[in-house]
C-alpha positions as a Python dict, from the first residue, in 0.01 Angstrom:
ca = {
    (1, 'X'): (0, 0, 0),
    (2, 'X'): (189, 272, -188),
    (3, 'X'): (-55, 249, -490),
    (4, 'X'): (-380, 256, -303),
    (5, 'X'): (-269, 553, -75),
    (6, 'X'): (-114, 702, -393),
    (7, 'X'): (-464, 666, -515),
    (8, 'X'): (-623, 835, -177),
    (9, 'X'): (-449, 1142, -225),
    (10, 'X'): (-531, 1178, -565),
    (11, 'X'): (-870, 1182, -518),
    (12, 'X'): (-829, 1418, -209),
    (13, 'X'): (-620, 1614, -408),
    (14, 'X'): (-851, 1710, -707),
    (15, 'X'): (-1185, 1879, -735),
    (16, 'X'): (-1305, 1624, -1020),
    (17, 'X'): (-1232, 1324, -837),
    (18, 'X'): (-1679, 1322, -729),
    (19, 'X'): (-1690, 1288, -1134),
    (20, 'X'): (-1491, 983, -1170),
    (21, 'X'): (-1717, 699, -1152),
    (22, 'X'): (-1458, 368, -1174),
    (23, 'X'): (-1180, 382, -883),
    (24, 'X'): (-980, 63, -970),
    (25, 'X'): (-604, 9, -847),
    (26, 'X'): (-404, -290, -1001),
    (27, 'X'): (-200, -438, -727),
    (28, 'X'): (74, -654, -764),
    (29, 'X'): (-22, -990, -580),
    (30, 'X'): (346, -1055, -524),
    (31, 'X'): (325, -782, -296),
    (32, 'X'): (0, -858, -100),
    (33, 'X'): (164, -1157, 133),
    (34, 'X'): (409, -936, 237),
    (35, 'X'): (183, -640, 281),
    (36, 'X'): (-39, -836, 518),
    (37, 'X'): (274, -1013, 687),
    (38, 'X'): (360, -632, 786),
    (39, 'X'): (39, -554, 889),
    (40, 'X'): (-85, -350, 606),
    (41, 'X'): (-378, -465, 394),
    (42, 'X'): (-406, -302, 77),
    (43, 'X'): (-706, -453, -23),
    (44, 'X'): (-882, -373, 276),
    (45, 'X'): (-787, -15, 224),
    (46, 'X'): (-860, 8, -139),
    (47, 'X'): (-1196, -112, -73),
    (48, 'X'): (-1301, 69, 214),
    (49, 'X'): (-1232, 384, 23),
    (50, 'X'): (-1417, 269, -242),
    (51, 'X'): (-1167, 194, -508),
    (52, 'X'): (-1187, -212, -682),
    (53, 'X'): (-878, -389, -674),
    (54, 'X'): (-765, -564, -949),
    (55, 'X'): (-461, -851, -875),
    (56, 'X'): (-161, -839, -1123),
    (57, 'X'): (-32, -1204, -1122),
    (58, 'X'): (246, -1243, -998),
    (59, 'X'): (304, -807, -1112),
    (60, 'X'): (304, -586, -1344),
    (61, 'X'): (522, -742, -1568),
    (62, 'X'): (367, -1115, -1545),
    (63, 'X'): (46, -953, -1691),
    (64, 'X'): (288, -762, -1965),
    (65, 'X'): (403, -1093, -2097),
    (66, 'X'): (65, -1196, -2119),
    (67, 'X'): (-41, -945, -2354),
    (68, 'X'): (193, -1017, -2636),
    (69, 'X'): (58, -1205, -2852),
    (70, 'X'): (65, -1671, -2813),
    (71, 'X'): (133, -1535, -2452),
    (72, 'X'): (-221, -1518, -2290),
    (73, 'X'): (-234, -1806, -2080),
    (74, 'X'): (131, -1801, -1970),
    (75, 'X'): (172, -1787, -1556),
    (76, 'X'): (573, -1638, -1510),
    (77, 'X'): (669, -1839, -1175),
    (78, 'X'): (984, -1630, -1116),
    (79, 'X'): (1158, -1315, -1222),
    (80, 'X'): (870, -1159, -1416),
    (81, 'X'): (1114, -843, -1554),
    (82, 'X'): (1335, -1099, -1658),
    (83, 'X'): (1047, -1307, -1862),
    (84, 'X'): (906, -989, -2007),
    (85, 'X'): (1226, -898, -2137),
    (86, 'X'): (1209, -1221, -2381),
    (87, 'X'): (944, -1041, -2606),
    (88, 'X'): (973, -659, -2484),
    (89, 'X'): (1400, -649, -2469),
    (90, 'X'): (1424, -297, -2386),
    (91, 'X'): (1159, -280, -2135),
    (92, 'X'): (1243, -21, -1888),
    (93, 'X'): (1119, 6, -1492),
    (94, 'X'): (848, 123, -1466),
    (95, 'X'): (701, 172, -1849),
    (96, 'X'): (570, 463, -1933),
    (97, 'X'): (251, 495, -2048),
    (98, 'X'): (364, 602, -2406),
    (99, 'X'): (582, 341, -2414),
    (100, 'X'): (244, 91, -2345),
    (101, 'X'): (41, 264, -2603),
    (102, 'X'): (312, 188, -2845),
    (103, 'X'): (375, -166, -2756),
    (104, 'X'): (10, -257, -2656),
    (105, 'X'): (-352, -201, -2825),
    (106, 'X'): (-732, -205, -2712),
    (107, 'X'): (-685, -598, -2869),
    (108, 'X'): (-393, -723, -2682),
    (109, 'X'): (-587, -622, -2309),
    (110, 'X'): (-899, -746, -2471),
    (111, 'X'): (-732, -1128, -2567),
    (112, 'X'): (-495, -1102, -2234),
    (113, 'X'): (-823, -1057, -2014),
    (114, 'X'): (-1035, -1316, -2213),
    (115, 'X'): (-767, -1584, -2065),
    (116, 'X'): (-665, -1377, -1717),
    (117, 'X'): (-996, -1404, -1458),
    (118, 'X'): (-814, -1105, -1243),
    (119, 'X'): (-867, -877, -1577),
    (120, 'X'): (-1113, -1010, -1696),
    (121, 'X'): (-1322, -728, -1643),
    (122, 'X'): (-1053, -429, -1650),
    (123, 'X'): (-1172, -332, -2067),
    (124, 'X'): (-1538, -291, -2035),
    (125, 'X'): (-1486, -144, -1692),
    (126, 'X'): (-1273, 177, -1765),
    (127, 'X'): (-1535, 194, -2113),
    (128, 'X'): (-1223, -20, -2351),
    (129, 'X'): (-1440, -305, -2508),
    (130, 'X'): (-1467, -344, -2842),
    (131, 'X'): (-1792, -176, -2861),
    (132, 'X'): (-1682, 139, -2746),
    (133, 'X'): (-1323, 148, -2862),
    (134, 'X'): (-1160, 457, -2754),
    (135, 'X'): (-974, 695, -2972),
    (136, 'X'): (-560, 640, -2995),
    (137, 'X'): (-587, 948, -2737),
    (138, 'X'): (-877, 812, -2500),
    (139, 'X'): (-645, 443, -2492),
    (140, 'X'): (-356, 657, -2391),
    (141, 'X'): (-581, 883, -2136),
    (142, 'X'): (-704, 576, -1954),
    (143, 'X'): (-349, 413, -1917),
    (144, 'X'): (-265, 745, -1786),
    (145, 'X'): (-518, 855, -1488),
    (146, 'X'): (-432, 845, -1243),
    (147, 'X'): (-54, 802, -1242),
    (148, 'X'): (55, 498, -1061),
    (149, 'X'): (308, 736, -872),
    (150, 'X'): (81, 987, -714),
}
């Protein structure tokens, strides 16, 4: 719930937010079940503010470990920090979003999505598909906007 009113008030918030064409949230789907078992429904909020939801499975961090490389198709059943920090050791809570850029590139969400039907349209949807590959800068601007902590 956090993220999508997080998301709310930064489009309240800013006078450019009638420019931005793609809302999209990525929720952890972890969290949904207990969301709804409290009452809340994120999705249901997201979309009737008009923002897409896309699921993380099972967070954040299971769709981390799917982006390095041999990793696509892996599902993490448990402690997903704990998996991630098999490839990524010093992985800190939450990442930032240089840290991502230098980890991750425009190739690594392309192949993770490919395998991953929640992502599976996250690249060409925020304009990252290999046709239109962003600058360094524009990869970095679209992990960035808007900050998951608004």
């Amino acid at each position: 719930m956090a993220v999508v009113e997080g998301m709310q008030r930064y489009l309240h918030r800013n006078s450019f937010a009638s420019e931005i064409r793609t809302r999209i949230v990525l929720l952890d789907e972890d969290r949904i079940a207990n969301d709804r078992r409290s009452g809340r429904d994120a999705v249901a909020l997201a979309r009737k503010a008009g923002i897409d939801v896309i699921l993380q499975q099972p967070s954040l961090e299971g769709v981390l470990v799917r982006l390095h490389p041999s990793q696509e198709t892996r599902r993490v059943a448990g402690d997903a920090e704990r998996e991630l920090r098999r490839p990524w050791p010093d992985y800190t809570k939450p990442p930032t979003t240089a840290a991502l850029f230098e980890r991750f590139g425009l190739e690594d969400v392309i192949r993770a999505a490919s395998r991953d039907s929640n992502l599976a349209a996250l690249p060409s949807r925020i304009g990252l598909d290999r046709s239109a590959a962003p600058s360094p800068s524009g990869w970095a601007r679209a992990l960035d906007a808007p900050p998951h902590d608004c």
